[in-house]
Residue frames as a rotation matrix with the C-alpha (Angstrom) as fourth column:
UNK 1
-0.966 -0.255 0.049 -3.66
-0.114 0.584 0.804 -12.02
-0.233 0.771 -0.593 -23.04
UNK 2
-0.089 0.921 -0.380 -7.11
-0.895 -0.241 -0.376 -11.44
-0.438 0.306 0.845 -24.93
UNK 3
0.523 0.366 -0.770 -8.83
-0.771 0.589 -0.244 -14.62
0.364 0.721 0.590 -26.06
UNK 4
-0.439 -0.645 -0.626 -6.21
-0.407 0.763 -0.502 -16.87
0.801 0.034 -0.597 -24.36
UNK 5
0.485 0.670 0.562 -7.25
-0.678 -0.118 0.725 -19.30
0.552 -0.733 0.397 -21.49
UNK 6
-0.084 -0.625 0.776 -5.96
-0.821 0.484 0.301 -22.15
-0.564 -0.612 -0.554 -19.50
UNK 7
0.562 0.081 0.823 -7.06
0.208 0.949 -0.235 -24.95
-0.801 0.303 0.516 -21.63
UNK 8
0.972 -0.234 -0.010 -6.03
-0.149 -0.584 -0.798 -22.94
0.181 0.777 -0.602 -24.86
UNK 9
0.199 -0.977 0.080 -2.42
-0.968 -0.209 -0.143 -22.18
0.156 -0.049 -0.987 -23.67
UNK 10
0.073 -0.101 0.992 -2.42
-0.431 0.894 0.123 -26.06
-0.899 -0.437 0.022 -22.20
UNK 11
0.860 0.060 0.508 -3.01
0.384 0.580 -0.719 -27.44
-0.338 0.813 0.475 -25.96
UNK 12
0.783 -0.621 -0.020 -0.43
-0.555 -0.686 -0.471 -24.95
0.279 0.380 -0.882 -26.89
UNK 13
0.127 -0.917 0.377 1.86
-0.991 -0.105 0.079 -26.19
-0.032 -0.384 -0.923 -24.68
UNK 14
0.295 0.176 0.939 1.34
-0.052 0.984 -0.169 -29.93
-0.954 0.001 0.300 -24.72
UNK 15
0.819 0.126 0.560 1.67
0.389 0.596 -0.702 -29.90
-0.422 0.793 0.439 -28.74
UNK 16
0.653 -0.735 0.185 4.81
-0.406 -0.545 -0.734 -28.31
0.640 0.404 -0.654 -28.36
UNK 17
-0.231 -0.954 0.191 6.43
-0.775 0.061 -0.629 -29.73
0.589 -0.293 -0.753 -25.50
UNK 18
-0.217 0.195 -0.956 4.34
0.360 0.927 0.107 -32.70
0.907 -0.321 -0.272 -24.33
UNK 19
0.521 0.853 -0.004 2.33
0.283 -0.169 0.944 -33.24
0.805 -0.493 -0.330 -21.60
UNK 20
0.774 -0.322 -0.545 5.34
0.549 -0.085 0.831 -32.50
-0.314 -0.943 0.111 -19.01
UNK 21
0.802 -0.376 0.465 7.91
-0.117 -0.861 -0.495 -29.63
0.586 0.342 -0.734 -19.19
UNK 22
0.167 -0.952 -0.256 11.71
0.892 0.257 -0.373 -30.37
0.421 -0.165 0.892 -18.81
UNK 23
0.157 -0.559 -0.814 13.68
0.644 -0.567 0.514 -27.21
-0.749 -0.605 0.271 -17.13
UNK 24
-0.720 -0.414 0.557 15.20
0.565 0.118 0.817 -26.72
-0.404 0.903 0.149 -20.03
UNK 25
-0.606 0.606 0.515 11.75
0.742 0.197 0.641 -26.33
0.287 0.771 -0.568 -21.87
UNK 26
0.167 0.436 -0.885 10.37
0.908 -0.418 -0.034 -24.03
-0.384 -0.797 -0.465 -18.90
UNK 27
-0.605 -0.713 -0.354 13.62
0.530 -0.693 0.490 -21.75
-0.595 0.109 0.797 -19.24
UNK 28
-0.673 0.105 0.733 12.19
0.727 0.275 0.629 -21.41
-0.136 0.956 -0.261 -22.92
UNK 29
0.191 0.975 0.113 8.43
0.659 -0.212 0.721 -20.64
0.727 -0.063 -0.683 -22.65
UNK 30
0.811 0.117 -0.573 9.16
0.482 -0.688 0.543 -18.03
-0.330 -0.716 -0.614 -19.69
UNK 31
0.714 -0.589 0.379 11.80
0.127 -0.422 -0.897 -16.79
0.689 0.689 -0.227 -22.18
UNK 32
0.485 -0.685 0.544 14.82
-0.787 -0.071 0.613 -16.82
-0.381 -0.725 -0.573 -19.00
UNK 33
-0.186 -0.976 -0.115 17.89
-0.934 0.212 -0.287 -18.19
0.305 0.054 -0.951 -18.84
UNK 34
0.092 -0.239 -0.967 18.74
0.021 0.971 -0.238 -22.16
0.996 0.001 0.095 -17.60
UNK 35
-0.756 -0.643 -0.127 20.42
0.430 -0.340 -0.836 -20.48
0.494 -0.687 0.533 -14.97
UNK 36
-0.885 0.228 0.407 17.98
-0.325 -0.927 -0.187 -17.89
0.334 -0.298 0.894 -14.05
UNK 37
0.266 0.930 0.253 15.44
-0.705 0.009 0.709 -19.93
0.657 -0.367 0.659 -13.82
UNK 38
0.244 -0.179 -0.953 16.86
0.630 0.776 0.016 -23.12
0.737 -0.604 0.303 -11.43
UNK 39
-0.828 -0.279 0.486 18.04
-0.050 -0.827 -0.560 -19.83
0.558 -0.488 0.671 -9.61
UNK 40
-0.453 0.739 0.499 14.41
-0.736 -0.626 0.259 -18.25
0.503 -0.250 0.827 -9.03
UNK 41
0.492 0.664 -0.563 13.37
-0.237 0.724 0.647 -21.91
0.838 -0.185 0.514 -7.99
UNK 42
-0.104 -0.827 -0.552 15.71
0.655 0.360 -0.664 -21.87
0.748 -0.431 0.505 -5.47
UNK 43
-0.874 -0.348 -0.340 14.73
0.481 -0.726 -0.492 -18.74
-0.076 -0.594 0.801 -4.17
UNK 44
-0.140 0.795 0.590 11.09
0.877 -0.176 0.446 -17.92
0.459 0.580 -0.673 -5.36
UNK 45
-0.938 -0.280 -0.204 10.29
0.318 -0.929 -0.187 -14.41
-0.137 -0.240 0.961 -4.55
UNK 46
-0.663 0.721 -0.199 7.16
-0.747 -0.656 0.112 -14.16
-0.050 0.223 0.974 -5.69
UNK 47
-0.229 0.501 0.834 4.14
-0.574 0.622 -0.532 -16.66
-0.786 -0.601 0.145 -5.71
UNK 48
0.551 -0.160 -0.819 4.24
-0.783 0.242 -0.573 -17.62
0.290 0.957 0.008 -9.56
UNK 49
-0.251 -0.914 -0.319 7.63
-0.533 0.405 -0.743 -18.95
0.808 -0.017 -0.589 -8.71
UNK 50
-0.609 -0.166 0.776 6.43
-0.745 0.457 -0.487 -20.38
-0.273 -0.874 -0.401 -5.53
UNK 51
0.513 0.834 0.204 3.37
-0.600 0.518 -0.610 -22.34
-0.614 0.190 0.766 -7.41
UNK 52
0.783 -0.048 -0.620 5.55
-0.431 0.678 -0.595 -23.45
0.449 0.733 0.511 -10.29
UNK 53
-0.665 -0.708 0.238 8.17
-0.632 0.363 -0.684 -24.73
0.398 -0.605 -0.689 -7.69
UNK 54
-0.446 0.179 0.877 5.28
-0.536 0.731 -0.422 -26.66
-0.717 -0.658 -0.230 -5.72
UNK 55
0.389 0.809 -0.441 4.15
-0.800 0.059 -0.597 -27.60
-0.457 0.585 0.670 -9.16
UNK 56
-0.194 -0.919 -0.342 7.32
-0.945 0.269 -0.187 -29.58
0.264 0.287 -0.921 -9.93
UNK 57
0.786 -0.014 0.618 7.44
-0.264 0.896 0.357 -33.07
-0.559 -0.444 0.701 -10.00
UNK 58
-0.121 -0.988 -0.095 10.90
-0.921 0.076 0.382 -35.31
-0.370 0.134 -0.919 -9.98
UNK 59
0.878 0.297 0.375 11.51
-0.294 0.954 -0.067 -38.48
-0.378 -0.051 0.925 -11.80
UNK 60
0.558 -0.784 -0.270 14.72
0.606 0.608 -0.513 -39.73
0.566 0.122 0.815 -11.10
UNK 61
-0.479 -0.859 -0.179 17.31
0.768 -0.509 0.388 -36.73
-0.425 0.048 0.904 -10.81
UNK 62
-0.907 0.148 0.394 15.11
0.111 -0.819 0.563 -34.24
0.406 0.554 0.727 -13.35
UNK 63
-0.554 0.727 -0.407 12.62
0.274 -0.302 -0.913 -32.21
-0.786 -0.617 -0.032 -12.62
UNK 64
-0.774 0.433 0.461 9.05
0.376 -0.271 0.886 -31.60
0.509 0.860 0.047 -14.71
UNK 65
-0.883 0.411 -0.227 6.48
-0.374 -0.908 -0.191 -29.34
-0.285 -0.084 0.955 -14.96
UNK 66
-0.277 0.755 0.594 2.80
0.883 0.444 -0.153 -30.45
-0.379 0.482 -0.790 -16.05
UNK 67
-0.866 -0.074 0.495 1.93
0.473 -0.443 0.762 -28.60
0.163 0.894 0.418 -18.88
UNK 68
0.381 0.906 0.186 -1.91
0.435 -0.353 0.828 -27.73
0.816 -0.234 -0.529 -17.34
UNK 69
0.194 -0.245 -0.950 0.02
0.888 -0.368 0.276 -26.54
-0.417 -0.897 0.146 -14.14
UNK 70
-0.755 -0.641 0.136 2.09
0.629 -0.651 0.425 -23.91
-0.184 0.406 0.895 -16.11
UNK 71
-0.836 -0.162 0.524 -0.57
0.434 -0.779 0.452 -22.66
0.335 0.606 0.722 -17.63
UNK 72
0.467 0.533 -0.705 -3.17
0.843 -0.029 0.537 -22.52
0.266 -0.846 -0.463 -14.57
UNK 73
-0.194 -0.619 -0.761 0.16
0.760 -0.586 0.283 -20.20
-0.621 -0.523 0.584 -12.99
UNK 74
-0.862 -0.506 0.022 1.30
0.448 -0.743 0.498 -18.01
-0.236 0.439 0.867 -15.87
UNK 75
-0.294 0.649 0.702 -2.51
0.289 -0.640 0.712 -16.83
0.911 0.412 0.001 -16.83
UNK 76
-0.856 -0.365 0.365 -3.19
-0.217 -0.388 -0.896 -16.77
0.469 -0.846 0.253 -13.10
UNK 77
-0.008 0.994 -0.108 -5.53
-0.668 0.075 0.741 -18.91
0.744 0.078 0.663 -12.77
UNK 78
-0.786 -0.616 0.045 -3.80
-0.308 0.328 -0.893 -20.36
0.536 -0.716 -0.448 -9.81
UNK 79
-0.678 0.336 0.654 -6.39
-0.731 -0.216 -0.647 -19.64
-0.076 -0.917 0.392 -7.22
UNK 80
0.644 0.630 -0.433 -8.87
-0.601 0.768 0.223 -22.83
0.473 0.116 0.873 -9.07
UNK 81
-0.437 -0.613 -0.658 -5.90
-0.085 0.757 -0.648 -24.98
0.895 -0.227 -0.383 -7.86
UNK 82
-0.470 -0.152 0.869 -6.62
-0.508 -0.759 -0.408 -24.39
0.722 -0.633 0.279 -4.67
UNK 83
-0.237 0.724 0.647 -7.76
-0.817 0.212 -0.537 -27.44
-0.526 -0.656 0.541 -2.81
UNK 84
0.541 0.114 -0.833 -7.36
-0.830 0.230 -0.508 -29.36
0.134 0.966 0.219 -5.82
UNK 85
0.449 -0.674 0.587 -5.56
-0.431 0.412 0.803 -32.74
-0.783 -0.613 -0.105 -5.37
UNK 86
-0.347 -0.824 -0.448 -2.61
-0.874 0.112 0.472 -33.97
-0.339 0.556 -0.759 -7.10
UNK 87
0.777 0.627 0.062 -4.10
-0.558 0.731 -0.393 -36.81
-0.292 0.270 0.917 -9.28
């Protein structure tokens, strides 16, 4: 993705789906099923899937996503997390 960065995709995603991502809203943006994805989180296979799984946070019963996490993962800028605490 030419030109695109973590903060960049992070406004993206925030003025579209607020500052947390629903399942639902994930599914979406990673263009997969409902299914397929609560699947892959269930089973991660790869380390994407393992990051946005430890990226998850629950309130109540549902699960969200932080909208700077997502896009840290999907450009792969993962590896800044690293050591990072959960604020």
């Amino acid at each position: 993705m030419y030109g695109v960065n973590s903060q960049s995709l992070e406004k993206q995603l925030i003025d579209r789906y607020g500052p947390l991502m629903s399942q639902p809203q994930l599914a979406e943006f990673l263009d997969r099923s409902l299914k397929g994805l609560r699947f892959a989180m269930c089973h991660p296979k790869d380390e994407k899937t393992r990051l946005l799984k430890e990226a998850a946070t629950r309130v109540g019963r549902r699960v969200y996503y932080p909208a700077g996490a997502v896009a840290r993962i999907v450009l792969g800028e993962h590896a800044e997390m690293e050591g990072v605490a959960d604020d």
